[in-house]
C-alpha positions as CSV (number, residue, x, y, z in Angstrom):
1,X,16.6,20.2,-74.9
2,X,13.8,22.7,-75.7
3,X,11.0,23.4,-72.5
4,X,8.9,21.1,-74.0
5,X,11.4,18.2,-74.5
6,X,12.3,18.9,-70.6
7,X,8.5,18.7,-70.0
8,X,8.2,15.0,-71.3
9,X,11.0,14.0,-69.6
10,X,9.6,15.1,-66.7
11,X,5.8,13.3,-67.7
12,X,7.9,10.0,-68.5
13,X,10.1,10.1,-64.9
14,X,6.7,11.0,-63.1
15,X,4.7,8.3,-64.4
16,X,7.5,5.6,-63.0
17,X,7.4,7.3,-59.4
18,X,3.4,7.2,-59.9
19,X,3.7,3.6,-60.3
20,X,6.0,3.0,-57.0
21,X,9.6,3.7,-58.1
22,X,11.8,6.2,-55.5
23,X,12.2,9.5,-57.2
24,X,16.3,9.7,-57.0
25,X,16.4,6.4,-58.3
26,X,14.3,6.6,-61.5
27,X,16.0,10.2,-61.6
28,X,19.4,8.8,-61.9
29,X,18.5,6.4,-64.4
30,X,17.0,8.5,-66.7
31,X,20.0,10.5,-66.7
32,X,22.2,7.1,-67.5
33,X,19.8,6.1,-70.5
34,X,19.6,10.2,-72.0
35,X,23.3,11.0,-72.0
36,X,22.8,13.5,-74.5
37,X,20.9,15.8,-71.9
38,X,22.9,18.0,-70.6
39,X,23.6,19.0,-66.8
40,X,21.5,22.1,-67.6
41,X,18.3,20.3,-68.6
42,X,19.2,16.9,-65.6
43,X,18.5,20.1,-64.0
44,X,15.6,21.3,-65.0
45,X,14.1,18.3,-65.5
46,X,14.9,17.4,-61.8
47,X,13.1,21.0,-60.5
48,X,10.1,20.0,-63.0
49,X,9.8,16.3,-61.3
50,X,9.9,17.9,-57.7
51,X,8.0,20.5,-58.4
52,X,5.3,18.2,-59.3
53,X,5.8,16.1,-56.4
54,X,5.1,18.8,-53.5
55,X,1.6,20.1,-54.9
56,X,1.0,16.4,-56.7
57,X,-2.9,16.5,-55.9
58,X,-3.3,20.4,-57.0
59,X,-1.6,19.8,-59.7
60,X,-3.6,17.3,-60.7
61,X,-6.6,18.8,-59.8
62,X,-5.9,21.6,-62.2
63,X,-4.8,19.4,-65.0
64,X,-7.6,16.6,-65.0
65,X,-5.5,13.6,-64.0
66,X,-3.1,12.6,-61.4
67,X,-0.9,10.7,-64.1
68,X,2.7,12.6,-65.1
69,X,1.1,14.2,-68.2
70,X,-1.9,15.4,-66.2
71,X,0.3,17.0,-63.2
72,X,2.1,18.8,-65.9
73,X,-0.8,20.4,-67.2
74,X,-1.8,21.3,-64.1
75,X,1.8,22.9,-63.2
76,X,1.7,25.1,-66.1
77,X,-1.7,26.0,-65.6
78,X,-1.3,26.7,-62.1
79,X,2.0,28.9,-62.6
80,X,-0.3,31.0,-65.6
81,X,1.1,29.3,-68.1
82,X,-1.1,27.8,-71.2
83,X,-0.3,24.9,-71.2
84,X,-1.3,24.5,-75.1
85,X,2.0,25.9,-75.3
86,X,4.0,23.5,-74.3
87,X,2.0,20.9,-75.1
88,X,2.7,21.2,-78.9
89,X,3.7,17.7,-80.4
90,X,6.7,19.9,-82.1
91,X,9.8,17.8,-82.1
92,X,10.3,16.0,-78.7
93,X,7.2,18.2,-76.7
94,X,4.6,16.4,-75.7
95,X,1.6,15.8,-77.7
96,X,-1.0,18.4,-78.0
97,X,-3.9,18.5,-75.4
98,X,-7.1,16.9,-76.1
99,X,-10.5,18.6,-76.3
100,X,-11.1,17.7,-72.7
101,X,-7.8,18.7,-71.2
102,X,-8.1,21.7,-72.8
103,X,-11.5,22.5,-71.5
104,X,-10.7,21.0,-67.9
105,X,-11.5,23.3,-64.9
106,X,-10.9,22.3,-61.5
107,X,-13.2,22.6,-58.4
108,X,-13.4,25.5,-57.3
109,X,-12.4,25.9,-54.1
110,X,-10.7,22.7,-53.3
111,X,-11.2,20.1,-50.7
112,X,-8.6,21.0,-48.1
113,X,-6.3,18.0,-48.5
114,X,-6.1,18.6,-52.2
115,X,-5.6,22.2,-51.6
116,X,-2.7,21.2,-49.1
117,X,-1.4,18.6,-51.0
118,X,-1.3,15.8,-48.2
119,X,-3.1,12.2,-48.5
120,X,-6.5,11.8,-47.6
121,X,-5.9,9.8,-44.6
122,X,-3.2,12.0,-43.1
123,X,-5.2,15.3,-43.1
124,X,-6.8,14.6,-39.8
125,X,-3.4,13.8,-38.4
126,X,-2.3,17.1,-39.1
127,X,-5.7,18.9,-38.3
128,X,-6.1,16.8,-34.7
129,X,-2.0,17.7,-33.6
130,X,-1.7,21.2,-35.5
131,X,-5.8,22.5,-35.2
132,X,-5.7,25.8,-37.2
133,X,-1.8,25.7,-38.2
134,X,-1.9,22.6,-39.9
135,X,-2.6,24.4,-43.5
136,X,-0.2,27.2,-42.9
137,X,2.5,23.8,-42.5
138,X,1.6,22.0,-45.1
139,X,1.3,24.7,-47.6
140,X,4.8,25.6,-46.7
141,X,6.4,22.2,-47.2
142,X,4.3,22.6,-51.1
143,X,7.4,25.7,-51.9
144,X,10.9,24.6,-51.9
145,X,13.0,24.3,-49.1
146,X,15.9,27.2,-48.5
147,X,19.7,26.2,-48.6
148,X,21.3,26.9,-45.1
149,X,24.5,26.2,-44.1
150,X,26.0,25.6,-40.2
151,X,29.0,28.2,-39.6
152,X,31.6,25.4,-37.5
153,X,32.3,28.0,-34.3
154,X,35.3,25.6,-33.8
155,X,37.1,27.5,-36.9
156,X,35.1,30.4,-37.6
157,X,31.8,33.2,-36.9
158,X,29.5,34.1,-39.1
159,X,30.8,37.1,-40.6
160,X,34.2,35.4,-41.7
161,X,32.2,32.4,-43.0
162,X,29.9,34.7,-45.2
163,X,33.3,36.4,-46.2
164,X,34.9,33.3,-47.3
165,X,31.6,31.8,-49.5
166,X,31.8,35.4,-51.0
167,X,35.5,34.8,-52.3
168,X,33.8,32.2,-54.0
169,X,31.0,33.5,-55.5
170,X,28.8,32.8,-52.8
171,X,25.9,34.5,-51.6
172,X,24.8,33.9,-48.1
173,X,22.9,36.0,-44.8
174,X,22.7,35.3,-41.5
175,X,19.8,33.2,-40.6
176,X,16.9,35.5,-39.0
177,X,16.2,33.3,-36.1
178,X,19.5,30.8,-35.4
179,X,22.6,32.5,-34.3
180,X,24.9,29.6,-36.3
181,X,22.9,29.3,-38.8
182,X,23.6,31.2,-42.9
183,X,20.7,30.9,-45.8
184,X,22.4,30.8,-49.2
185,X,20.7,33.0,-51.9
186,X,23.2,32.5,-54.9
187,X,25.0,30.1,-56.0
188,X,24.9,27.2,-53.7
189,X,25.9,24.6,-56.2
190,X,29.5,26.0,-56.0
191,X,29.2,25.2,-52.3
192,X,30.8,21.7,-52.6
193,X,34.1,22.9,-54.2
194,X,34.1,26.0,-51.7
195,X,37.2,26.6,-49.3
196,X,34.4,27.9,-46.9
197,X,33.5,24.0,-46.8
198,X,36.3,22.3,-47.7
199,X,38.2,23.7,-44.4
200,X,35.2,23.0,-42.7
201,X,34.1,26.3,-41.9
202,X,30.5,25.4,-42.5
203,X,28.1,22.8,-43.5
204,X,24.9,22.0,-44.8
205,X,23.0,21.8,-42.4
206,X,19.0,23.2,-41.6
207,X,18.2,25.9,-39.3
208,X,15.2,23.9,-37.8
209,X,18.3,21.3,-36.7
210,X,20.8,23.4,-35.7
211,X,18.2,25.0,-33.3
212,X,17.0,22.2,-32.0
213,X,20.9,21.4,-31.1
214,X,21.3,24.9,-29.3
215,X,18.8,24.3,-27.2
216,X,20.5,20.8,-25.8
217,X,21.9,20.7,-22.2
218,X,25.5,20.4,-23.6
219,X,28.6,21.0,-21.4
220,X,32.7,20.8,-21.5
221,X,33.6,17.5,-20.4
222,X,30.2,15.8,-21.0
223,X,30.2,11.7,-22.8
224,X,27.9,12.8,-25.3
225,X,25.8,9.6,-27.5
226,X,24.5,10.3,-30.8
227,X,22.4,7.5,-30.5
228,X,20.6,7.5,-34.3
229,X,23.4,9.8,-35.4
230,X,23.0,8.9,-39.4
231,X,25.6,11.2,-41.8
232,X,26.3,12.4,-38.5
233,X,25.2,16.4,-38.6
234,X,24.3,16.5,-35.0
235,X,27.1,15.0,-33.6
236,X,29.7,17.9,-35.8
237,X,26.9,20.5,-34.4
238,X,27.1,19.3,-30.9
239,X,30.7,19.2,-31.1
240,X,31.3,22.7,-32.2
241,X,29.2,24.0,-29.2
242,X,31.5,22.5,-26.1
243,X,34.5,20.1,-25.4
244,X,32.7,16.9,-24.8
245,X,33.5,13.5,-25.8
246,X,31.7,12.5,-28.5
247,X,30.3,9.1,-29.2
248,X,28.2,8.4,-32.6
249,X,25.9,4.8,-33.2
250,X,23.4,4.1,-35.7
251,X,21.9,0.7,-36.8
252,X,23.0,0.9,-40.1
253,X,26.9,1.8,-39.4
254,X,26.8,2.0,-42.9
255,X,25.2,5.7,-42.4
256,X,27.9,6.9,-40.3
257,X,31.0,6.0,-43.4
258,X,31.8,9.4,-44.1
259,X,31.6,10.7,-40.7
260,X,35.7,10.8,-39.9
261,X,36.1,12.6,-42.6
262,X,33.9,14.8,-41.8
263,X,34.7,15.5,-38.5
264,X,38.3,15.6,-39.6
265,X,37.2,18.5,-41.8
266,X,35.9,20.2,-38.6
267,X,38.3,20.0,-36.6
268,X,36.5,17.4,-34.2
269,X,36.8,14.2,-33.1
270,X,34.4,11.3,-32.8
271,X,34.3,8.1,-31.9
272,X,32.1,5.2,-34.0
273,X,30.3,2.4,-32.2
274,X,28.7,-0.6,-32.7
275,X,24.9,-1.4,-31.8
276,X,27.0,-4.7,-30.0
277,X,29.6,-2.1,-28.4
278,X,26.9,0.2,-26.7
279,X,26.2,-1.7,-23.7
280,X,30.1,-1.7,-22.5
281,X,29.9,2.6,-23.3
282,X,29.2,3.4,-19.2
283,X,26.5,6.3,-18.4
284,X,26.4,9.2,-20.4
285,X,25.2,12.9,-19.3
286,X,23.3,13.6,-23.0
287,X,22.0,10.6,-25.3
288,X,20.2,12.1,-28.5
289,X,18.1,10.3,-30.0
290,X,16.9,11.9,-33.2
291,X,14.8,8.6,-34.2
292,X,13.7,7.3,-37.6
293,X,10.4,9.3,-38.6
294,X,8.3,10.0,-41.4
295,X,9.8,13.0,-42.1
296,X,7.4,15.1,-42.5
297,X,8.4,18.6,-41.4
298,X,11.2,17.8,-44.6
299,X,8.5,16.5,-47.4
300,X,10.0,19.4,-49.5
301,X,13.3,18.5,-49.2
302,X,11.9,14.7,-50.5
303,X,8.5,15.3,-51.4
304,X,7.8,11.5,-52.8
305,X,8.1,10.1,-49.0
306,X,4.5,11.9,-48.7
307,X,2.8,9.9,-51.1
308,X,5.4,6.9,-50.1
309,X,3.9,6.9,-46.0
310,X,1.2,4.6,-45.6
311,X,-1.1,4.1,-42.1
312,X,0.6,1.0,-41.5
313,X,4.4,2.2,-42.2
314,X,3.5,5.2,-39.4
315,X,2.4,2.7,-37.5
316,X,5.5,0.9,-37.5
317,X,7.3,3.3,-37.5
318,X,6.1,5.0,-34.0
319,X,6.5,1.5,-32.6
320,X,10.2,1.6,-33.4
321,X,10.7,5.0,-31.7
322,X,9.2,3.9,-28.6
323,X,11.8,1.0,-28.8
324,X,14.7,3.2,-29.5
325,X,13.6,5.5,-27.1
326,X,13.6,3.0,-24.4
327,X,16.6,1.4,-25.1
328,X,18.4,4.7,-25.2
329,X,17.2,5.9,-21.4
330,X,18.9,3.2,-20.1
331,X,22.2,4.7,-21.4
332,X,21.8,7.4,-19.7
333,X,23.9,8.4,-16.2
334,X,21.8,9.2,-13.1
335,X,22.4,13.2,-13.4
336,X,22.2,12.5,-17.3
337,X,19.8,14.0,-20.1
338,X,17.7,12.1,-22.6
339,X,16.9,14.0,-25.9
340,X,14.3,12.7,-28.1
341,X,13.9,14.5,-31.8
342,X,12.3,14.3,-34.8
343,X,12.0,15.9,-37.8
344,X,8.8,14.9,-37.9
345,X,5.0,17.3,-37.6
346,X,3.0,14.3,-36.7
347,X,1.8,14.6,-33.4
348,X,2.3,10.7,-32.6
349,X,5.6,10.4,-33.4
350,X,6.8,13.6,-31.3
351,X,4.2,14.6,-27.6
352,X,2.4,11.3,-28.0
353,X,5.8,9.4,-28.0
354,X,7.4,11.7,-25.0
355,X,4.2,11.3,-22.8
356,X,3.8,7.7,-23.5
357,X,8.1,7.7,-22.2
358,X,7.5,9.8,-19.4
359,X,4.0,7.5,-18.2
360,X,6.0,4.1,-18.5
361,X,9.4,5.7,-17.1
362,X,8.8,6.8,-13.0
363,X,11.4,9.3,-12.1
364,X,11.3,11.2,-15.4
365,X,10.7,14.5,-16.3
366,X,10.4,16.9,-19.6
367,X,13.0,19.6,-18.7
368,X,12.6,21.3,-22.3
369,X,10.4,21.1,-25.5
370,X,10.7,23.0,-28.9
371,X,8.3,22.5,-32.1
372,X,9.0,24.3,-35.2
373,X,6.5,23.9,-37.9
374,X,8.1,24.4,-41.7
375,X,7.9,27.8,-42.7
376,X,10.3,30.0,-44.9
377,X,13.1,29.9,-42.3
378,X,13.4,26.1,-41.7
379,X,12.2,22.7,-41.9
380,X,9.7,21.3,-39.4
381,X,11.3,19.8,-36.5
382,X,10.4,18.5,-32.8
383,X,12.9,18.1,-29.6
384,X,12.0,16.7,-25.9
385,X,15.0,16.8,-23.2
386,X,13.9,14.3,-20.6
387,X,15.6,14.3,-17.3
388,X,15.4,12.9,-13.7
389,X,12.9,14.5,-11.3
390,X,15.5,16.1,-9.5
391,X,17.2,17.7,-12.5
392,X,16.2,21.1,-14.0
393,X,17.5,22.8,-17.2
């Protein structure tokens, strides 16, 4: 496909996620119904649609029209590109720009919620919870999110990890600020077929996570819940760190499918349980509970849950944490620790949720709190370890 064939794809897949569709899934469809486009241009097209996604409003701004042909225009424009280039109506490129797209200039400078790509009604979120580094967090998550990997310290260090992804072509570094963390600067779609994670010598796996997982009260012998434990990344990360006994739940067991294998892969073991099968568990020294959220400090990674989130979904969604969290105290032993984390920015579903916890829970206590905002190191991500008055990190 030429750039500007690539281009209209992109306009055409944009204009279904405009209209309500979810991004992967109009994605893999058009791949179905265009099987003569390669993997290179599935590809490109793919970086062009999420692209467009993070800076959707500025984008638009700069192209006259937030529809997928007007975003596009704005894109080129924005990188320096003319877009009268691509827009040529040669072969299967879009048609040529019109007298006013062509003579379109933006405002000049932008209202701040355009400029920061984020919806009207959530810039005050961010400006009340993050005051004067709310901009510098949302103009992160518009720039695509690093690859970084989780060296297992079960089977190797860092230096022998980053050896064995070099065997295979792999270029990674140790992570700046996270002792077990690796960022990947070439060629991390080889990673997959990798003996480096094939014998489970690493994983995907963000920095912002893996950090928040160091800094959990974790020691050998401890019953350990993963209370919301998903694919189950924290549970493999917490079991590389000490001998405990591992347990993993989520509401959907469906999440948790490949999790034997992967912590077969590791080296670990763990044991899957049933929302019905929690209340026979006994007390536990650590519960995590890395609750459903909005997602925010991630939008890069899935930039169409931004323009997805709605006042009402938040809303729902903060009243489900406070459900989860509540239920998950009372799994907790007397000398135990709860762990409440998000990967979330919002200030309501991270302090606000923690204080309202601590206000309606006598004989509680914040032992530890850590919130990274997304930068070019990792993703945005909160953690709260709650103990018992008497106990002290």
């Amino acid at each position: 496909m030429t750039p500007g064939a690539r281009v209209a794809a992109a306009i055409e897949v944009l204009d279904r996620i405009l209209a309500g569709e979810p991004a992967e899934k109009v994605l893999t469809q058009w791949g179905r119904d265009n099987r003569f486009a390669g993997s290179g241009d599935r590809v490109a097209i793919r970086d062009h649609v999420f692209d467009a996604l993070r800076r959707r409003r500025s984008y638009a701004a700069a192209g006259g029209a937030e529809t997928g042909r007007g975003i596009m225009i704005g894109a080129l424009r924005s990188s320096g590109r003319d877009p009268a280039e691509v827009f040529s109506g040669a072969g299967h490129a879009p048609p040529p720009l019109t007298e006013a797209e062509a003579g379109h200039a933006p405002t000049d400078p932008l209202p701040l919620p355009v400029g920061c790509d984020v919806p009207d009604w959530l810039w005050p979120l961010m400006q009340d919870g993050l005051g004067t580094m709310a901009v510098p967090a949302l103009m992160a998550l518009r720039d695509r999110a690093g690859v970084h990997l989780r060296v297992n310290l079960r089977k190797s260090d860092r230096e022998a990890a980053i050896a064995a992804l070099a065997a295979d072509g792999i270029t990674a570094l140790p992570h700046p600020e996270v002792g077990t963390a690796l960022v990947v600067t070439a060629n991390e779609r080889k990673l997959s077929s990798s003996r480096a994670y094939t014998d489970g010598l690493v994983e995907l796996q963000d920095a912002a996570s893996q950090a928040a997982v160091l800094r959990l009260p974790l020691r050998d012998g401890d019953r350990v819940l993963d209370y919301c434990a998903g694919g189950g990344g924290k549970s493999l990360a917490m079991g590389a760190l000490a001998q405990i006994s591992l347990v993993a739940h989520d509401a959907d067991p469906g999440r948790m499918a490949d999790l034997p294998a992967r912590a077969d892969r590791a080296g670990l073991k763990a044991r899957l349980v049933t929302t019905a099968a929690l209340a026979g568990l006994g007390p536990m020294d650590l519960v995590l509970v890395d609750a459903p959220c909005s997602g925010s400090g991630t939008w890069r990674r899935a930039p169409d849950a931004k323009w997805r989130m709605t006042p009402d979904s938040l809303t729902r969604l903060m009243e489900l944490q406070a459900v989860i969290m509540d239920r998950a105290a009372d799994l907790v032993g007397p000398e135990g620790y709860l762990a409440y984390a998000t990967c979330s920015i919002l200030t309501g579903e991270n302090r606000a949720q923690v204080d309202r916890f601590l206000e309606t829970h006598p004989g509680w206590t914040k032992t530890a709190e850590m919130q990274l905002l997304p930068d070019l190191f990792h993703d945005g991500f909160y953690l709260a370890v709650l103990g018992r008055d008497s106990l002290q990190l």
